[in-house]
C-alpha positions in Angstrom: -135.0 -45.0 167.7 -135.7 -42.6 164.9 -133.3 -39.7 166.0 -135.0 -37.7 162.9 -138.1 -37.7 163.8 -140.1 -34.1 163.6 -137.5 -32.7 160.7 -137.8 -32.1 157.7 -134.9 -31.6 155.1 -135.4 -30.0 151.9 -133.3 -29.7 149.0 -132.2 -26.0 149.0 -128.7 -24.5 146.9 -127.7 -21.3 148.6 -126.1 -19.0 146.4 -121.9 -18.8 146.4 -121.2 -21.5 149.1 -118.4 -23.7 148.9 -119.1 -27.6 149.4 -117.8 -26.7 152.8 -119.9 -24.2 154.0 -123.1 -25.8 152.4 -122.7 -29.0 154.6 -121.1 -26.8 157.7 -124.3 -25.0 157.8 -126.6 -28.5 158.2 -123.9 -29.7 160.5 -124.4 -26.7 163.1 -127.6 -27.3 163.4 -127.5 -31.3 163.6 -124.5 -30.8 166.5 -126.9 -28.8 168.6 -129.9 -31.5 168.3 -127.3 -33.7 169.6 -126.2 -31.6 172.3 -122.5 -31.8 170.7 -122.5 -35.4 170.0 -120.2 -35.3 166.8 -120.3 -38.9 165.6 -124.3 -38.2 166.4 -124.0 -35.5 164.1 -122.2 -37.3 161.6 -124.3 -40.2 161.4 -127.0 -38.2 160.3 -125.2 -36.3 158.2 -124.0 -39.1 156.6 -127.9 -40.9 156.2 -129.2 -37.0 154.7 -126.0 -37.4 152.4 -127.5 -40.8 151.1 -131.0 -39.1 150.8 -130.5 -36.1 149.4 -126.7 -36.3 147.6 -125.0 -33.6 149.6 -121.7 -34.4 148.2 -119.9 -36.2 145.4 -116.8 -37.6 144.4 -114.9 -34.8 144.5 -115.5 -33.5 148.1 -117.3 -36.3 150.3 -117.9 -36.1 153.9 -114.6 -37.7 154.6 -113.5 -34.5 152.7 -115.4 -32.4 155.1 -114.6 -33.9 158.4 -110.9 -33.3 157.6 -111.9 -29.9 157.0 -113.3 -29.2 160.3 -110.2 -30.4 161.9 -108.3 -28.2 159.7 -109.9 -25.2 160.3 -109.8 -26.2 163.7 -113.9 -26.6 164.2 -113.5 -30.3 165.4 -110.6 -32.2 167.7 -109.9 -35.6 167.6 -109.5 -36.7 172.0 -106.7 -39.2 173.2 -108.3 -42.7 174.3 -108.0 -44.4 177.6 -104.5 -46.0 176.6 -103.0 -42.7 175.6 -103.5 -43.0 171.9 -104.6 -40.4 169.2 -107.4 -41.5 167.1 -105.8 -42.3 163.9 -105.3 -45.2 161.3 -108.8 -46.2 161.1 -109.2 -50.2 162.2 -111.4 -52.3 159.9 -115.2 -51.5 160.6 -114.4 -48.1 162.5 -115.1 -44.8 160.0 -114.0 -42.5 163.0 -110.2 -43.6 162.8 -109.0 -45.4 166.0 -109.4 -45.1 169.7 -109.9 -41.6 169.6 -113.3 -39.6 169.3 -114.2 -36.5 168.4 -115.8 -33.4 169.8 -115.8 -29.9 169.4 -114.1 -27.2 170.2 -114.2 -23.8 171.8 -114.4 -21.8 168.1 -117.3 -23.7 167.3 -118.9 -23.3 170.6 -118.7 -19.4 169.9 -119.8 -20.2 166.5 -123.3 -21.9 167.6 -124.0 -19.0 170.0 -123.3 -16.3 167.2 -125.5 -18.8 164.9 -127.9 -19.2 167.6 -128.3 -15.3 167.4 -128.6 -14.2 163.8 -131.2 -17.0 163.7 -133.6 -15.9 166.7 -132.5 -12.3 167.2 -131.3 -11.8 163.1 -128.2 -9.2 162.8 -128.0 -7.1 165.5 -125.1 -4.6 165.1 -122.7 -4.2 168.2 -122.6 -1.4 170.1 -120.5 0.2 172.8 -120.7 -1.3 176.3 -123.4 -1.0 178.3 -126.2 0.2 176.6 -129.1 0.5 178.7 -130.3 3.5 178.5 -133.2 5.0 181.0 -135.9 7.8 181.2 -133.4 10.7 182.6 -131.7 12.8 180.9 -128.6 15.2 181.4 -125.3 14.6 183.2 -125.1 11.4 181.8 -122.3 8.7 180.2 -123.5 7.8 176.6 -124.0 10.5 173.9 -127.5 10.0 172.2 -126.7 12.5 169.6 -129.1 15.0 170.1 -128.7 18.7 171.5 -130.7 20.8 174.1 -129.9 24.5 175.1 -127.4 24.8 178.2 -129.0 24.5 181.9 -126.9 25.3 184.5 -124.7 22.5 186.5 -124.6 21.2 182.8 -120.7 19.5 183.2 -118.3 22.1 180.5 -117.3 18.7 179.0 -120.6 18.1 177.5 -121.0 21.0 175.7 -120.3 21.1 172.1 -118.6 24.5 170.7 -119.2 23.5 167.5 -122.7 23.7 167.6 -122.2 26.8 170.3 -119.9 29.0 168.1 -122.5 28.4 165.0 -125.2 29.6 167.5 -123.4 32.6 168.2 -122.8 33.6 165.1 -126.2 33.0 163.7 -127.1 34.9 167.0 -124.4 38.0 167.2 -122.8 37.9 163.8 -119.5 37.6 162.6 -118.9 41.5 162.9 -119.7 41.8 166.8 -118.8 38.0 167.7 -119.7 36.8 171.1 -120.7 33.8 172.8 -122.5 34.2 175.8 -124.1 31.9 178.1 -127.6 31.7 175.7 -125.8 30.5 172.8 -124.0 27.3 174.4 -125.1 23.9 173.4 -124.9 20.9 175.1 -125.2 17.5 173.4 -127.9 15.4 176.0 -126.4 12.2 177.0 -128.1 9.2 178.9 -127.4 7.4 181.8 -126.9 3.8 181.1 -128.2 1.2 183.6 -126.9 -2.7 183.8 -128.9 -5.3 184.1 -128.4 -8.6 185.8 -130.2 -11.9 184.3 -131.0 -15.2 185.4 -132.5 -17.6 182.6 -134.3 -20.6 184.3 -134.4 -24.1 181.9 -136.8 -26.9 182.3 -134.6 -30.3 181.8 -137.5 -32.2 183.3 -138.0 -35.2 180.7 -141.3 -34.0 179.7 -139.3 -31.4 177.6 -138.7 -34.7 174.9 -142.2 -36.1 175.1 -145.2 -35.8 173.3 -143.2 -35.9 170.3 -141.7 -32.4 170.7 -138.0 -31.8 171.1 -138.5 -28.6 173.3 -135.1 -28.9 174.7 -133.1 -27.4 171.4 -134.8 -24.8 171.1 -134.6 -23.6 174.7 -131.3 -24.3 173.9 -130.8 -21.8 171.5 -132.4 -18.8 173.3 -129.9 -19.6 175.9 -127.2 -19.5 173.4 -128.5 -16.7 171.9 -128.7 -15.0 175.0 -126.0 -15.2 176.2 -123.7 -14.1 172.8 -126.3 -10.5 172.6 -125.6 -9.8 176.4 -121.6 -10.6 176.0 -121.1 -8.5 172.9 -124.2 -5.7 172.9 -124.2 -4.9 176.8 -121.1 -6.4 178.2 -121.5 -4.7 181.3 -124.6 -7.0 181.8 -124.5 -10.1 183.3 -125.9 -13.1 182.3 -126.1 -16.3 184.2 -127.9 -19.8 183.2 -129.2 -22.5 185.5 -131.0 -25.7 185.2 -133.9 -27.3 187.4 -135.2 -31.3 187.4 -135.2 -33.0 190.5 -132.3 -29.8 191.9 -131.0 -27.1 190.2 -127.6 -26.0 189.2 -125.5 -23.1 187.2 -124.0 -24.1 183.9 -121.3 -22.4 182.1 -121.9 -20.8 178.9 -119.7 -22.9 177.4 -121.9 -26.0 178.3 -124.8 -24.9 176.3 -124.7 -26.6 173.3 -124.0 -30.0 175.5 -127.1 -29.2 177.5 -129.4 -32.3 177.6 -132.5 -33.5 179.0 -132.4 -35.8 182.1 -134.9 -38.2 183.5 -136.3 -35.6 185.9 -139.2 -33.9 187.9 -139.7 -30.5 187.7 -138.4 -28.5 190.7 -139.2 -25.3 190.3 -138.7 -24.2 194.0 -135.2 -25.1 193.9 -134.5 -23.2 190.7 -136.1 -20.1 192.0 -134.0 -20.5 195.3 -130.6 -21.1 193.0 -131.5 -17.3 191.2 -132.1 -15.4 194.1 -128.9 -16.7 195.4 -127.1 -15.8 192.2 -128.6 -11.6 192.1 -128.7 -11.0 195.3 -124.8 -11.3 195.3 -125.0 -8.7 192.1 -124.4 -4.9 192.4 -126.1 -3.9 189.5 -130.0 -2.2 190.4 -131.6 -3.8 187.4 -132.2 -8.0 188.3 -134.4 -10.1 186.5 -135.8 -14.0 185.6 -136.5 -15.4 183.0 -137.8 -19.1 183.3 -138.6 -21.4 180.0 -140.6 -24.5 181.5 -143.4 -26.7 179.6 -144.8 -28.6 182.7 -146.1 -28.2 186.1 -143.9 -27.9 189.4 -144.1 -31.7 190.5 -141.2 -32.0 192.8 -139.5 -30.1 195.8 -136.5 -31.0 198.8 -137.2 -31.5 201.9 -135.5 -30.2 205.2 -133.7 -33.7 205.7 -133.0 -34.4 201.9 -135.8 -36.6 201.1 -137.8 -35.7 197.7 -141.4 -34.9 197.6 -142.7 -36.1 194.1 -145.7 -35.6 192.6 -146.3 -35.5 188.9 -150.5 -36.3 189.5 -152.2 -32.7 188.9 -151.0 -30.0 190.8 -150.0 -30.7 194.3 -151.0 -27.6 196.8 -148.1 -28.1 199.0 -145.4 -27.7 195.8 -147.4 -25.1 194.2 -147.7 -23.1 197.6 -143.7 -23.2 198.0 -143.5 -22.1 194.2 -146.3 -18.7 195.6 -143.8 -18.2 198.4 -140.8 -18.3 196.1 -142.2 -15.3 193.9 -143.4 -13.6 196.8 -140.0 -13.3 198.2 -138.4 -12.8 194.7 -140.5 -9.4 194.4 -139.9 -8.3 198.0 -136.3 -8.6 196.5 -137.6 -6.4 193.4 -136.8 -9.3 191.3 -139.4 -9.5 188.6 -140.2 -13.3 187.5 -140.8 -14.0 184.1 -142.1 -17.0 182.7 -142.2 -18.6 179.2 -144.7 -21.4 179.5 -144.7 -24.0 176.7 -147.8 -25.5 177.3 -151.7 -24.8 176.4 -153.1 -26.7 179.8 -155.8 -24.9 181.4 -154.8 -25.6 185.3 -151.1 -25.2 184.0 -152.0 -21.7 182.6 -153.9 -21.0 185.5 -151.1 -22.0 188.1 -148.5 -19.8 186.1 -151.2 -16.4 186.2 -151.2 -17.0 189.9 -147.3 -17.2 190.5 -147.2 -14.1 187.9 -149.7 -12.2 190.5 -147.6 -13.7 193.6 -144.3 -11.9 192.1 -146.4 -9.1 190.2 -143.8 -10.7 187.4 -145.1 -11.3 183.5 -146.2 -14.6 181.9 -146.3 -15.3 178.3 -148.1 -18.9 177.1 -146.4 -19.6 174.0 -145.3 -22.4 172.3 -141.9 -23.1 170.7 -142.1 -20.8 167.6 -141.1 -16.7 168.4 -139.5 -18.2 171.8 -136.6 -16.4 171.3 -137.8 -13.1 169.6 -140.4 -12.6 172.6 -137.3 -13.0 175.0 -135.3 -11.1 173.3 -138.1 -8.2 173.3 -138.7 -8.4 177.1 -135.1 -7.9 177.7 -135.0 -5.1 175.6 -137.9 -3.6 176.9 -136.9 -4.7 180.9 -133.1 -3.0 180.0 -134.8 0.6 179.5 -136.3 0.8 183.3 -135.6 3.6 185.4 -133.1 3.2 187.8 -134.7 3.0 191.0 -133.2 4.6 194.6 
């Protein structure tokens, strides 16, 4: 199997980078294309070393592996008899029994990557900074100043700006400050938001020569490390659909793989719900990244319905009945389809007019900046009731 198939490596010197950091940067992206399979990663790097003469004889890749178990990127696992990967036997490059696999620093590392790539450097702010349409007795300064209204709280208003009114105003001869000279600095009331992110692991997500899966991957990743250090006060949680569904820690991301699976998109959709109706917050939303058509669903006594032939009315009516209860719930639905089919594209515009939800028909490339705008723009709704 040609694991490099659909890349293409070109020789590039970045400016000021160690022999570290020059290979750490292709070894990021090689661990998540193999889901954090570091003697995957290795491999490769090893066969792009040979190709393209990452290294020499003064720092090698032997060089750099120690380096990620120094700087503590990499840990080497005890083996089934109790025994730390060591002394390496005759034939083994990896050292003995032991294998290795990442840790949690590099797991933060590949979200924070995972970021800067799809989203580029967003600056952190304070928590909780969704702001909506009202203005006045609010919790987050925007800045700006209006004249005083009454029932403005005393806290808000800045005597800085109110003593330089009344001096402009009265003079410094007969100084007052009455009521018409106060200013208040305008603050906005910041909303949370509660998110869902829906991933296709159905095997079509590796077929047709497209690896679809990494880079669903990454929006997740990405995701997740804007919500937790922009708008912590957000939450964010990730499930996966095939034959079922099931929640996934953030920390499983960069593990995440594609299994031999239908697509049941009921069961996903029934797995959200679950997870925001238990949230507080006003603001609940979901965003589902799929490339194929619902072709699977549970019955009542445990058997699976499959169908992958065209569209099959009785899963694609569940799917209606899902949105249709996710927007009595106020939950708007919105999908990411990675695929150009016409009766694909025409069963997704019909679930989007079910939940009264969005749809965009994309395909891999601006992925993550077109979910990272919706959020944006869905985080700036009024809070309703």
């Amino acid at each position: 199997m040609n694991t490099r198939k659909g890349f293409r490596f070109t020789n590039y010197e970045a400016p000021d980078q160690t022999p570290f950091e020059k290979l750490f940067e292709i070894f990021q992206e090689l661990i998540t294309h193999t889901s954090g399979d570091v003697e995957e990663a290795l491999d490769w790097l090893r066969q792009l070393d040979q190709e393209y003469g990452l290294t020499d004889e003064d720092y090698t890749i032997d060089d750099f592996i120690e380096d990620l178990k120094a700087k503590g990127y990499i840990r080497e696992e005890i083996d089934m008899d109790g025994q730390q990967g060591g002394e390496a036997e005759e034939g083994d490059e990896n050292g003995g029994g032991g294998t290795l696999s990442i840790t949690a620093k590099l797991e933060r590392m590949l979200r924070q990557r995972a970021l800067d790539q799809i989203f580029g450097k967003i600056k952190r702010s304070g928590s909780g900074s969704h702001r909506t349409e009202k203005s006045g007795r609010g919790d987050e300064h925007t800045g700006e100043f209006r004249e005083y209204r009454f029932g403005d709280a005393l806290e808000h208003i800045s005597m800085t700006e109110s003593l330089k009114n009344a001096q402009v105003n009265h003079g410094l001869d007969s100084f007052s400050l009455n009521e018409e000279d106060l200013v208040v600095e305008d603050t906005q009331h910041k909303a949370q938001m509660s998110t869902v992110l829906m991933i296709d692991i159905s095997h079509s997500m590796i077929l047709y020569g497209e690896d679809r899966i990494t880079p669903a991957k990454k929006v997740a990743m990405a995701l997740a490390e804007l919500i937790t250090t922009r708008y912590p006060k957000d939450t964010l949680d990730i499930l996966v659909f095939g034959n079922d569904a099931w929640p996934i820690p953030i920390k499983e991301l960069p593990y995440l793989k594609v299994g031999p699976y239908h697509t049941n998109t009921v069961a996903g959709l029934q797995l959200a719900m679950d997870i925001l109706r238990r949230k507080r917050n006003t603001n609940k939303q979901i965003f589902m990244i799929t490339d194929g058509k619902p072709s699977c669903i549970r019955l009542s006594n445990g058997d699976y319905y499959k169908n992958s032939v065209g569209l099959d009315d009785y899963i694609v009516e569940k799917c209606y009945t899902m949105a249709q209860q996710a927007r009595k719930l106020h939950i708007p639905i919105t999908t990411f389809m990675i695929a150009e089919d016409p009766y694909l594209m025409q069963f997704v515009r019909e679930f989007t007019k079910a939940n009264k939800g969005k749809a965009f028909y994309t395909g891999l490339k601006g992925l993550g900046e077109m979910i990272f705008e919706d959020y944006e723009q869905n985080r700036k709704r009024r809070i309703k009731g």
